[in-house]
N, C-alpha and C positions, 0 to 999 in steps of 0.2 A: 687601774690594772684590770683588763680583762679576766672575768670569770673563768676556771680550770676545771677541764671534766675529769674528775677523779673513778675511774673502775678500778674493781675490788676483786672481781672475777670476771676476765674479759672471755675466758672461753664459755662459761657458763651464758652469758648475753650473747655471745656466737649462734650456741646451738639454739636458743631461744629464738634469733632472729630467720635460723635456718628453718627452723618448724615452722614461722608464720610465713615462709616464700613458699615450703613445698603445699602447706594448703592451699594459698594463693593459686599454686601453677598449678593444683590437683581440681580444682575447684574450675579454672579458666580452660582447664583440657577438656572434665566433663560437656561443660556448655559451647565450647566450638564444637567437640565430637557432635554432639543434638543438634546443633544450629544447623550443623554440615549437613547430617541425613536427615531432618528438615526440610532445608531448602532441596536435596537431591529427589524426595521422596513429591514435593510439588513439581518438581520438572518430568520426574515419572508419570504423575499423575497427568498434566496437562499432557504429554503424551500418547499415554494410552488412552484417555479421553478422546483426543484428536482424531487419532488413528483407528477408534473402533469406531465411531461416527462416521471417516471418511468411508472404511470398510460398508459399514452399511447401507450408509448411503449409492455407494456404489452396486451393491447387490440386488434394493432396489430400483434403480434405473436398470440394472442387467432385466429382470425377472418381468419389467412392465415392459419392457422395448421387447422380449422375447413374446410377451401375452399379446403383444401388437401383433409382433412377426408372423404368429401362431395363426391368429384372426385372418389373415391376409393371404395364409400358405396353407389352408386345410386341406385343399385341391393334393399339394404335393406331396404333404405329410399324407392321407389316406392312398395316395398313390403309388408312396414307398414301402409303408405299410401291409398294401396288398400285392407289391412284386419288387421285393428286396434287391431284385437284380434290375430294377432299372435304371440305370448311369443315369440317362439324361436329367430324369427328377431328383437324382442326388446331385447332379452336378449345380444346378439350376439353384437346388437349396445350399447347397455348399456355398456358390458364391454372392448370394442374398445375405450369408452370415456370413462369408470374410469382409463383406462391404461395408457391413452393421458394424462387426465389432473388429479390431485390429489382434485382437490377445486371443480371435476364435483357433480350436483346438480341433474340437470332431461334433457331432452329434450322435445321439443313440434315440432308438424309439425301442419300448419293451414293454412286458405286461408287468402287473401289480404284482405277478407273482417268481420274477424275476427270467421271466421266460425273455428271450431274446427275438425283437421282430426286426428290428433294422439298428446294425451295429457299424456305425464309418470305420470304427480303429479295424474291421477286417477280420478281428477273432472276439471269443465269445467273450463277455462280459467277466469279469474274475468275479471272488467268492464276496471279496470288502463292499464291490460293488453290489451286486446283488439283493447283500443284508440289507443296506443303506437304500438300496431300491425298493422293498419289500417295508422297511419302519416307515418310508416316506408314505407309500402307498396307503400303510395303517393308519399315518395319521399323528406318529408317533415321534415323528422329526419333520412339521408339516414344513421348514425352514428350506428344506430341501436344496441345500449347500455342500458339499463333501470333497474331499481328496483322494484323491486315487493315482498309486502308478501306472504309465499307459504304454503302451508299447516301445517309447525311445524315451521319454519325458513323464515326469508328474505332471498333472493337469488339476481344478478342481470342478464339480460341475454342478448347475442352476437346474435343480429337479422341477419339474411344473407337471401336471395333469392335465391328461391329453385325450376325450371322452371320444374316442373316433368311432366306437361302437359301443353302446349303451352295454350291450350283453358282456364285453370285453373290456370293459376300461383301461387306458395305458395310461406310461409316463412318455415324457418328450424332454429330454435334458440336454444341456449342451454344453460341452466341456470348453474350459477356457486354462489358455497359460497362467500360471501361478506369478507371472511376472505382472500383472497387474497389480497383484496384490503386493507384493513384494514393492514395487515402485511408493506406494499409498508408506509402507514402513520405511523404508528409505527418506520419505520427504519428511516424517514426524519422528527420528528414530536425533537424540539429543547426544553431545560429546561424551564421551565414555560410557551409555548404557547404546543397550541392544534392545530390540523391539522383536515379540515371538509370538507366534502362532501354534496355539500348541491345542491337543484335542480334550473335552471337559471329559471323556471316560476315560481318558489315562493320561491324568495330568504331567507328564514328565516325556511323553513322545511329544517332539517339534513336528510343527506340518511345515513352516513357512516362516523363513526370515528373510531379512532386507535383502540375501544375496537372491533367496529365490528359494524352490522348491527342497525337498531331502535330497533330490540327486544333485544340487549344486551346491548343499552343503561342505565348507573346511573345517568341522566337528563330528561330534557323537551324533546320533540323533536323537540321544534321550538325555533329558536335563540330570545330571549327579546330584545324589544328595543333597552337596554342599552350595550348588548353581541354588537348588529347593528354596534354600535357606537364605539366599542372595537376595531374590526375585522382591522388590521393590514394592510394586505394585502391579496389579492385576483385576481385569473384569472380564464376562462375556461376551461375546459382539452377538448384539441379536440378531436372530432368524439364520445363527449358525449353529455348528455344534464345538464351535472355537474358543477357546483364552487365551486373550491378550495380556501378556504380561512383557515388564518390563525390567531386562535384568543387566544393571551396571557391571562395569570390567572387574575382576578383582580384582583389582590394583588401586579403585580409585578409592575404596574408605582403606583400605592399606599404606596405601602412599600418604596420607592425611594423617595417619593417628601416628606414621614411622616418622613425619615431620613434628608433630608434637610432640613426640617422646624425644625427640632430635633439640629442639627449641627446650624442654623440661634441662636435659643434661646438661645444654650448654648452661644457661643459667646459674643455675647447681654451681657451675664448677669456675664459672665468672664470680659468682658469689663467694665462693671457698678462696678462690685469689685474694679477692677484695679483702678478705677476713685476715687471711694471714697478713698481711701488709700492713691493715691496721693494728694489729697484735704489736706487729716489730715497729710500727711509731709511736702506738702505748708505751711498751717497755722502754723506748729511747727517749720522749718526754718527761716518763715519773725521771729518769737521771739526769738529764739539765734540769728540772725543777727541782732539785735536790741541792744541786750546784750554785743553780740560784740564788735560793734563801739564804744559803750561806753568804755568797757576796754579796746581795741585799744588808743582811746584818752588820757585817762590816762597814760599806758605802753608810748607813744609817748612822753608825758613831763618827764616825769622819765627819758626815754633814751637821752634827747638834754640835761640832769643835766651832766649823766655819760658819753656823750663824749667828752665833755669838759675836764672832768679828766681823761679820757685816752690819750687825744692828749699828755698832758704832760711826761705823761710816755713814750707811745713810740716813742717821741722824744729823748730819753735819750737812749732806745733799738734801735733806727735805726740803728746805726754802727754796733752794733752787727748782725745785721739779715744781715747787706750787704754781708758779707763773707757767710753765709749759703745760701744767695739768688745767689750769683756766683755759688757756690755747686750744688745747685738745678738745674741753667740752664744746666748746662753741666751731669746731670743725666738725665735732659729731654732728652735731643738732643740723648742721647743714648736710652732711651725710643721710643721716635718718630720713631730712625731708626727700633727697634722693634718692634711697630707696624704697620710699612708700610709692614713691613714681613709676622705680623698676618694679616695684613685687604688686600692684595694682595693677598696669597696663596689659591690652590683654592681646598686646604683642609676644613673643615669644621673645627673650634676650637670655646669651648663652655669652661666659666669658673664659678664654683657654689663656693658658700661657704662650709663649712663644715657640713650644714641641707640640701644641695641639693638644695638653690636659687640660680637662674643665676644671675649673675654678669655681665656678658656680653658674648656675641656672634658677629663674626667677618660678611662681608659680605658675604659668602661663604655658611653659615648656612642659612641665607636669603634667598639666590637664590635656595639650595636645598630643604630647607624643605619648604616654599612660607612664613612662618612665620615672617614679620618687629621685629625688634631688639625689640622695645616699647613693643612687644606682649609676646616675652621670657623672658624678665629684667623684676625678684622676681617674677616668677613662676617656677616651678621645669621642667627638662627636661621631665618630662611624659607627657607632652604635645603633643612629638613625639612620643609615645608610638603605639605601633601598638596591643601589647594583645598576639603574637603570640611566647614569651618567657615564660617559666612557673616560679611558685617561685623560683625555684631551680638555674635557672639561677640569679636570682639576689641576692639572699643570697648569691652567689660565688662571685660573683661582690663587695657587700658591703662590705665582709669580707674580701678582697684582700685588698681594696684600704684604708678601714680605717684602717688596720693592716700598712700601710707606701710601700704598694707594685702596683707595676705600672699592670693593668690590661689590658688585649690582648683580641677580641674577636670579631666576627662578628654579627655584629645588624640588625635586621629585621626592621625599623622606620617605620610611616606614616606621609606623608605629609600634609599639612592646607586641601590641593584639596582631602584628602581620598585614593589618590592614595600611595604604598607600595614602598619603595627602601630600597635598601640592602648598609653595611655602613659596614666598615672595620675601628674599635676603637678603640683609644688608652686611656686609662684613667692615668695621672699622678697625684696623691697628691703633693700635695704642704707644705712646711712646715718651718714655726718659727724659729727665733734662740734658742729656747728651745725644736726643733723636732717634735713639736705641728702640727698633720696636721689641716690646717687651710683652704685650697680651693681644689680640682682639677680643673683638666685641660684635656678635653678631645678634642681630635684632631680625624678626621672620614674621610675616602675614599672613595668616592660613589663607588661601584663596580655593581649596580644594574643589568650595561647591559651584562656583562662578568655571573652575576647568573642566567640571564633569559636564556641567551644560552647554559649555562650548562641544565636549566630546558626542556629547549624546544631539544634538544638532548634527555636530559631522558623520556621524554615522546614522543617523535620521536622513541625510541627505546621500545619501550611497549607498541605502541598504530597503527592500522590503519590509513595511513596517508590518502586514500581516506572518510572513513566513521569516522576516530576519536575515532573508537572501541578499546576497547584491543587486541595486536597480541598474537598468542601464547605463547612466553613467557611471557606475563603479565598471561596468561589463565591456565597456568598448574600453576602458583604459585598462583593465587587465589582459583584454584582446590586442591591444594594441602593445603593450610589452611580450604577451608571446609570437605576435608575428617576428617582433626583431628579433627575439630569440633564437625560434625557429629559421631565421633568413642566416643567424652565426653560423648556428649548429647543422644546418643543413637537415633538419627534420622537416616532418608536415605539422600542420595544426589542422584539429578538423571543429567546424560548428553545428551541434547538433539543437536544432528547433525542435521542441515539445512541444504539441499541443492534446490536449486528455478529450477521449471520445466521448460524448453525452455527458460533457459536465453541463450543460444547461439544463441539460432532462433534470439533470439530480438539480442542480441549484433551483428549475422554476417549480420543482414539483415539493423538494422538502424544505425548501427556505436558504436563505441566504446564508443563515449561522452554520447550518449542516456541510455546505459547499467552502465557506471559509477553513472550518475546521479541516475538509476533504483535502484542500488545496494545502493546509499544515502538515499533513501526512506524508503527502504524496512527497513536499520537498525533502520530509526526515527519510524517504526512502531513495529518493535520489542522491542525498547525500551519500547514503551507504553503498552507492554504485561506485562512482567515480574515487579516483586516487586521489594525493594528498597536491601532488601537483597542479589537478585539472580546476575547473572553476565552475561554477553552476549560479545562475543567474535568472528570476522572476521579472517576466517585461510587464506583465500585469495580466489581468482574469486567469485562463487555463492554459497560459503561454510560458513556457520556462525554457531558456539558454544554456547548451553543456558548451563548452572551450575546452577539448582536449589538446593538452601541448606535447612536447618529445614524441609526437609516433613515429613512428621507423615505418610501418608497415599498415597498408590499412584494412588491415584484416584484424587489430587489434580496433579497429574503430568498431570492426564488426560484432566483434564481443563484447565491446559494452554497449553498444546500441542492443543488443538480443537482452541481455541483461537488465537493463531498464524495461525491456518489455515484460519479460518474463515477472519482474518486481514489482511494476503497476498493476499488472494482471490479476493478479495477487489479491482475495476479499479485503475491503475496509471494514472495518467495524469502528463506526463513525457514530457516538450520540446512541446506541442503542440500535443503528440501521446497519445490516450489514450491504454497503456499497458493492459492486462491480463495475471499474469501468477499465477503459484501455487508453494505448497513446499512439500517436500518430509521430513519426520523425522524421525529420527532414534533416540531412546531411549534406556540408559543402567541407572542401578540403583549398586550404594556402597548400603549394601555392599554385593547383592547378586551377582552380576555378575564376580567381580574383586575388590579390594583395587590398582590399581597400575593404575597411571594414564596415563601412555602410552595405557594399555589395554583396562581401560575404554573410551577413546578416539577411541581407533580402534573398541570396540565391535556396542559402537555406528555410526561411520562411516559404519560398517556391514550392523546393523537395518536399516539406512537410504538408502542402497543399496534396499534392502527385501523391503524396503516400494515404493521406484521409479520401480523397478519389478511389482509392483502391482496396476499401474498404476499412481503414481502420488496422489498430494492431501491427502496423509492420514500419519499416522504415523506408526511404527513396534518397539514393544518391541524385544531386543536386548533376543535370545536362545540360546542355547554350538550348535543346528545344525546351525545357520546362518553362526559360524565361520569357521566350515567346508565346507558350501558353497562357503563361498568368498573365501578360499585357492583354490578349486576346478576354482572357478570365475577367479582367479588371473590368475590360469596355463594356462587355455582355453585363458586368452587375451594372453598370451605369445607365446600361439603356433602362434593363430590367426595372430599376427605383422611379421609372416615368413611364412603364408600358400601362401600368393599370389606370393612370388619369389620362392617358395617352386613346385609352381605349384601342392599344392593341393585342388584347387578350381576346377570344374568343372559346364557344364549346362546341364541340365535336359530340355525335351520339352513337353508341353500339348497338343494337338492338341484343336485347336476349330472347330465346325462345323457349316455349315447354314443348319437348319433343312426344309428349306424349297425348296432348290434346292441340298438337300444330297450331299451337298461337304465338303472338308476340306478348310477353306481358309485362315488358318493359325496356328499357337502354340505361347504358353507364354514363354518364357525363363525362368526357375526358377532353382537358384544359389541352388548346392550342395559343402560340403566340409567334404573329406573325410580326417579323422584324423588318420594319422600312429601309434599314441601313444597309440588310440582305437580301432585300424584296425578297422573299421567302419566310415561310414556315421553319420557325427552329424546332428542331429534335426535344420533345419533352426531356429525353435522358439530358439534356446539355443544357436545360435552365432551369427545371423542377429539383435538384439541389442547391443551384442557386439559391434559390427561393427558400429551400432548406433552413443552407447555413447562412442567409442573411437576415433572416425574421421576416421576410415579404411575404413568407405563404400564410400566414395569420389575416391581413387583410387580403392577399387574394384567393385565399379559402373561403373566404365567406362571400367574397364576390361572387366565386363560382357555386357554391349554395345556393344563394340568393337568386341569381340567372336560372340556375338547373329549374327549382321551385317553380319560377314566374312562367317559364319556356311551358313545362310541363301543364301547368293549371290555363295558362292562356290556350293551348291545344284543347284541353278537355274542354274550356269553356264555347268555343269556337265549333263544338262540332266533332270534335276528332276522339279516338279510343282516352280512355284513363288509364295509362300507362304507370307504372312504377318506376323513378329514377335511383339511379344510384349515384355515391358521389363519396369520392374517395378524402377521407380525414389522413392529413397527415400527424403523426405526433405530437408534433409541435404547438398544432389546432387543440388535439386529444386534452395536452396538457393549460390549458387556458380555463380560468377554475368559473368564468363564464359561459363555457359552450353551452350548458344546458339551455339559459340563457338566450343564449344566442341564436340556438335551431328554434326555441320557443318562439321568437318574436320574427325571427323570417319565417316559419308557417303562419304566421298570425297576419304579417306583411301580404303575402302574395297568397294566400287561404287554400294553398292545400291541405290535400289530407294528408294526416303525419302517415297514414297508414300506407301511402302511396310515395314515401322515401326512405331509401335503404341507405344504411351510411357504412362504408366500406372500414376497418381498418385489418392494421399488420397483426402476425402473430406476436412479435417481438416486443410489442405494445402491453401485453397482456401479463407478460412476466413483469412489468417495471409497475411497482407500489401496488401489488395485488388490489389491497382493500380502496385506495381508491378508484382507481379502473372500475370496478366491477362498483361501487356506489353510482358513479357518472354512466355507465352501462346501465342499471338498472333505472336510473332516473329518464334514459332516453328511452327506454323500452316501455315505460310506464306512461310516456304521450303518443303510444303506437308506431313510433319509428323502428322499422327491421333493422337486426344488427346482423351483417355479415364481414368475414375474415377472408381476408381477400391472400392471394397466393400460399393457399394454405399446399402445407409439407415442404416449404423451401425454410421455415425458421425453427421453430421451439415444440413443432407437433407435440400431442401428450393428452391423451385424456384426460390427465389432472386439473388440467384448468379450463379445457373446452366447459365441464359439469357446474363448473364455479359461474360461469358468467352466462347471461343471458343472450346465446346466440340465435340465431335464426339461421342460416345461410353458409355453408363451408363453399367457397372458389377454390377450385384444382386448378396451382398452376400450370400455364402453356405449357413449360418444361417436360413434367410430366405427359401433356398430352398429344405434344407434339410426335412422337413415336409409340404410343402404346398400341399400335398394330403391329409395329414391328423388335419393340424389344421387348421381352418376358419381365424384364426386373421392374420398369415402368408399368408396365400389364397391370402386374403384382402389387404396384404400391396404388395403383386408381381402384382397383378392386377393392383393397383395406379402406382407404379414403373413405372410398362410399358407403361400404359396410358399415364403418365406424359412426358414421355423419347419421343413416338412418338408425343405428344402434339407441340414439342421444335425440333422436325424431327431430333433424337437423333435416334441410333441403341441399343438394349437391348443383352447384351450377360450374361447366366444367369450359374451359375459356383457350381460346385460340383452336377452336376445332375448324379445321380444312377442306375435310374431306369427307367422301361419305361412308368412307368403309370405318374413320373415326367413330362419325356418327351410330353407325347401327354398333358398331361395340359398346358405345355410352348408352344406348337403347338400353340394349341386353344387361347391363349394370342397373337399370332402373334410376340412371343418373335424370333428374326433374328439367334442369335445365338448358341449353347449350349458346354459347356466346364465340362467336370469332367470323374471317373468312369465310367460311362454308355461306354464311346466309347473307353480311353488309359487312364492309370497312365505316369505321366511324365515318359519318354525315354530318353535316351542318344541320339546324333545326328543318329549314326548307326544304333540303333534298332529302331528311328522312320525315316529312310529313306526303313528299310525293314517294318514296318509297315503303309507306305503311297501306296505302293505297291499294300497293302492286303486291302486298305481302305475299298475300294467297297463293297466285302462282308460284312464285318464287321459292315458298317454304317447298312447294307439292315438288317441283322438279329436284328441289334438293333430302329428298327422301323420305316423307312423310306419309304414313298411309293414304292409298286413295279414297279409302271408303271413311276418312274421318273429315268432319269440316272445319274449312280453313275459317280462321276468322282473326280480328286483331286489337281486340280487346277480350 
């Protein structure tokens, strides 16, 4: 007989157990309340981290790009300075700084002592400003940041020092919309908290949140007490007089601790249920156990009557049971050996009745499914039920086996732990000497690890094994079930080709692992693009496939194609590096372009060419001319991978000249290649990408090295001036971790002087792996090779890193100089140029000059060099050996003093 829990005082163990739940739940409240503002109090913090970094960062790029501007504009600022009414130099500066910056507001010029010299807003400066002008001047907020209200709008403004007369010193500041700022909090401001700009001498005035300045404030504009007491976290942003704090809704640890007081009750009062109910089956047990005993004790004398009258009987039946009890042992003992069979083997064997209760299970079942015998005996096997067979499969099953027929079949189970195994089943009915099925008997194979590695093959063979993506063939049969879809339902399907800008830059320069890792990023962030429906797909290297299905409209393509931009755009922080890169898209749509998914694949691999031609970062709808482009595309790289053994490459030479001692003192090398198939000269712009994006310019970079070199040294040797060549490094060259190397052994080859070649590269070069750049820069500068930056102010301009590397030589692009007689804003950025360049005792050589009223303006700049038109179109080696000849004239008629001697070396 089963042991009986006797209580004695059940409300006394009640309240006992009510005591140890509400510590429990008092105990579990305290540490989720912590846990919660915890974790809110790190989302604060990464926040306002974020956000005062971006802020500052952002202030200084304002305060250097204005100390350029300053450099560049002294002329206008002392010209406004000394006749506040003259429009045309405000207007001139005016649109110099809406061109600069997009968020510009006004400018002010005034003295240190808050005197007003030149005011845009049109009335005199207020009193906040003044102060704010006058500490700056002291010294005493040299940060020179502030807010101020302005005649229709808050603005705040970038105080700088403006020395236009020693005896007078000013300020020159420039006020900018507060929507600048306001964006930077909007982009770092987390669900349920606010992000606030508030002033450090009167901590409770707001300057600036996410909506924007005080006047587009939906609040107070001074924090309440209790907001005081909210506020999260908070620091200063330096080089302001700002605190960034960061203040959650009140709602949200409100709503948290009203759900845990909510969660406390219910409990409570789930528990007080539960108590009464067991009370009223206390009191209803002790009274049938009472009832019990009593019939217990009765049944007890009735039974010592009747075994008294059984003993006699089966003393009279013993003999007879002796022979059936011989019988029996010797059917055990064969029993016994059958079941060291069953409880040995280490098959699973499970035996039910004819309703489907277990009867028993052997150890085998135990150990697979984690289930004790005690837990399966008279409960049915769906215990192991996993859910992942449909009815159809079991109706086959019942009907097999209660029909007298042995069922075959492999099981998908679950185990006690939740975890899945795969079972190879036998099912046998069992039956009667009347044929009656009466049990089965089913026996099971774990096969589990033999179907995971079949599994894990299958999706080995349809999936990316670095990013886990679908490969191609997963991608055209999920393409190929949304076209029919799309062809039902009467939608579009669109196929969007990725390919990522200078992922080679990043893979050749920081290693394989670093680009792997990249290429894992990029897909977790594409995922987070696209819906549940769409499909995204890695064809391999920095190539990935979108399949959008159901669009209705392809303006919805348009918004996730921006979206994927906007998300790649995005810094990596990769390995300790923080990456930048972008992507290029290529766009086809079912079912205007094509129905056949080979072509929709290639028209959008097209698109995505036509969009990296256009520089990068955007996307291009897939046209019938793209496709004829990229055939045309194809052939040009075909010829291109045979012109250099081909030997139809050739160089071309520019001369440069110093226009201040009328000589030539050297030419550019710039690569021609003449196409048999065109009989013509192709356009450098139409195969020098090629060569780009195929890897071909790495050997025919050094071809043209190596030529420039030999051309050059054979000249001198021969008789002719010692000229300087130049010779343009693409990237691609830059990043080859043997160039140093490489220019070693071609001046060593053809024995020039290193000091008599200049190696050109881009601005854009210089921002990519700082300290390597500038190690391989100083390695080339330390074998006497000039280093010039070729089309300088079309990329990254900045004095920050002009100081870092060892330049020689700033090139003013054409662009610039193609109009700077006739437009002021150009005027103004070659005049900075040059300033800057000799500021750093740099040389200016200023390129595509035409004409000669160019010229005497580059004079009057003290610009060293001049390269274009005006003097020779690039020549072949021949024709500029007879035109080095004829120099003399030629420089003199094109505008060079008469009284100074021509010469050409």
């Amino acid at each position: 007989m089963a042991p009986r829990l006797r209580v004695n005082n059940p409300l006394l163990l009640v309240a006992v157990f009510l005591l140890m739940i509400g510590l429990v739940l008092g105990w579990n409240a305290y540490m989720s309340d912590k846990a919660f503002r915890e974790h809110h109090l790190g989302i604060a913090g990464q926040s306002v981290n974020g956000a005062a970094n971006e802020i500052t960062l952002m202030i200084r790029g304002l305060r250097t790009s204005l100390e350029l501007l300053m450099h560049g504009h002294q002329d206008l600022l002392r010209r406004l300075a000394q006749d506040p009414e003259n429009t045309e130099a405000h207007a001139r500066l005016a649109r110099v700084l809406g061109n600069y910056f997009p968020e510009y507001y006004a400018f002010t010029i005034a003295g240190t002592d808050g005197r007003l010299i030149y005011d845009d807003f049109g009335e005199r400066i207020g009193k906040l400003c003044r102060a704010d002008l006058r500490r700056f001047a002291a010294g005493k907020h040299p940060a020179g940041v502030y807010i101020h209200p302005g005649p229709s709008e808050y603005h705040f403004d970038v105080m700088l020092p403006w020395n236009h007369n020693p005896a007078r010193p000013g300020v020159f500041f420039v006020s900018f919309k507060p929507d600048l700022v306001a964006r930077l909090l909007r982009n770092s401001e987390s669900p349920g908290h606010r992000l606030l700009l508030v002033r450090r001498d009167t901590a409770d005035l707001i300057e600036i949140t996410a909506a924007g300045s005080r006047d587009k404030m939906q609040r107070p504009l001074r924090l309440s007490p209790e907001e005081q007491k909210r506020i999260l976290y908070s620091m200063p942003v330096e080089e302001t007089q700002w605190q960034l704090v960061d203040l959650p809704d009140a709602s949200l640890f409100a709503g948290y601790r009203g759900r845990i007081v909510n969660q406390i009750i219910l409990v409570t009062a789930l528990f007080l249920l539960v108590s009464v109910f067991m009370l009223w089956r206390i009191r209803r047990e002790e009274r049938r156990r009472a009832a019990a005993e009593q019939a217990l004790q009765e049944s007890h004398n009735r039974l010592e009557e009747r075994v008294e009258e059984r003993t006699q009987e089966l003393v009279s039946v013993n003999k007879s049971l002796q022979h059936e009890i011989d019988e029996r042992v010797r059917a055990e003992a064969r029993m016994r050996k059958l079941s060291r069979v069953v409880e040995q083997t280490d098959d699973t064997v499970l035996i039910t009745n004819r309703d489907g209760f277990t009867e028993y299970v052997n150890p085998a079942f135990e150990n697979k499914t984690g289930y004790h015998a005690k837990e399966a005996i008279g409960r049915k096997p769906n215990l192991i039920k996993s859910g992942l067979h449909d009815k159809k499969f079991y109706k086959k099953l019942w009907g097999t086996i209660l029909a007298g027929k042995v069922f075959r079949g492999m099981f998908i189970n679950r185990r006690k732990d939740g975890s899945l195994y795969y079972e190879e089943k036998t099912i046998t009915p069992l039956k009667d000497d009347q044929g009656r099925v009466t049990h089965f008997v089913a026996t099971g194979k774990d096969i589990t690890e033999r179907m995971e590695a079949q599994e894990r093959l299958n999706h080995l063979a349809h999936h990316d094994a670095l990013t886990d993506l679908p490969n191609r063939a997963l991608l055209v049969d999920r393409l190929g079930h949304a076209l029919a879809q799309a062809q039902r339902n009467e939608r579009l399907v669109a196929v969007l080709f990725l390919d990522l800008d200078r992922f080679k830059t990043i893979n050749d320069s920081l290693g394989h692992g670093i680009g792997d890792n990249l290429l894992k990023t990029v897909a977790d962030r594409l995922r987070q693009c696209i819906r549940d429906s769409d499909s995204i797909a890695r064809l391999g290297g920095d190539e990935f496939t979108i399949v959008l299905e159901g669009i209705k409209d392809v303006r919805e393509v348009v918004v996730i194609a921006e979206k994927v931009l906007e998300t790649i755009a995005q810094p990596f922080n990769v390995n300790g590096h923080e990456l930048l890169t972008t992507a290029s898209i290529g766009i086809t749509l079912f079912p205007f372009d094509n129905d056949d998914i080979e072509t929709l694949l290639q028209n959008a691999d097209t698109a995505m060419y036509r969009a990296k031609k256009a520089g990068g970062n955007t996307y291009a709808f897939f046209t019938a001319d793209m496709s004829k482009d990229a055939v045309q595309r194809l052939a040009m790289e075909g010829r291109l991978r045979h012109a250099l053994e081909r030997q139809e490459f050739t160089l071309h030479y520019q001369p440069r000249v110093d226009v201040r001692a009328c000589r030539v003192t050297g030419a550019e090398a710039l690569l021609r290649w003449w196409d048999p198939e065109k009989g013509d000269l192709v356009s450098p712009a139409e195969f020098i990408p090629l060569l780009e994006e195929t890897g071909l310019i790495i050997p025919v970079g050094e071809w043209v090295l190596r030529t420039a070199c030999r051309d050059f040294q054979a000249m001198a040797e021969a008789g002719g001036p010692s000229l300087r060549v130049s010779v343009n490094l693409s990237p691609r060259q830059f990043q080859q971790k043997d160039l140093v190397a490489t220019v070693t052994r071609i001046l060593e080859e053809t024995g020039l002087d290193p000091k008599r070649l200049e190696l050109e590269i881009t601005e854009s070069l210089l921002v990519d792996n700082v300290e390597a750049v500038a190690g391989t820069l100083r390695a080339l500068h330390e074998l006497g090779v000039h280093i010039a930056v070729d089309d300088f102010g079309t990329g990254y301009s900045s004095l920050s890193y002009l100081k870092r590397f060892p330049i020689d030589c700033l090139k003013v692009d054409r662009a610039f100089v193609r109009d700077v007689t006739d437009d002021p804003d150009d005027a103004e950025i070659v005049k900075a140029i040059i300033a800057m360049a000799h500021s750093l005792r740099m040389d200016v050589v200023a390129e595509g000059v035409e004409t000669r009223d160019q010229l005497r303006f580059l004079r009057k700049l003290s610009c060293e060099e001049i390269q274009g038109y005006l003097f020779s179109r690039p020549l072949p080696l021949d024709e500029l050996k007879a035109w080095l000849r004829t120099a003399g004239n030629r420089i003199t008629k094109n505008g060079c003093p008469s009284g100074v001697r021509r010469k050409t070396a």
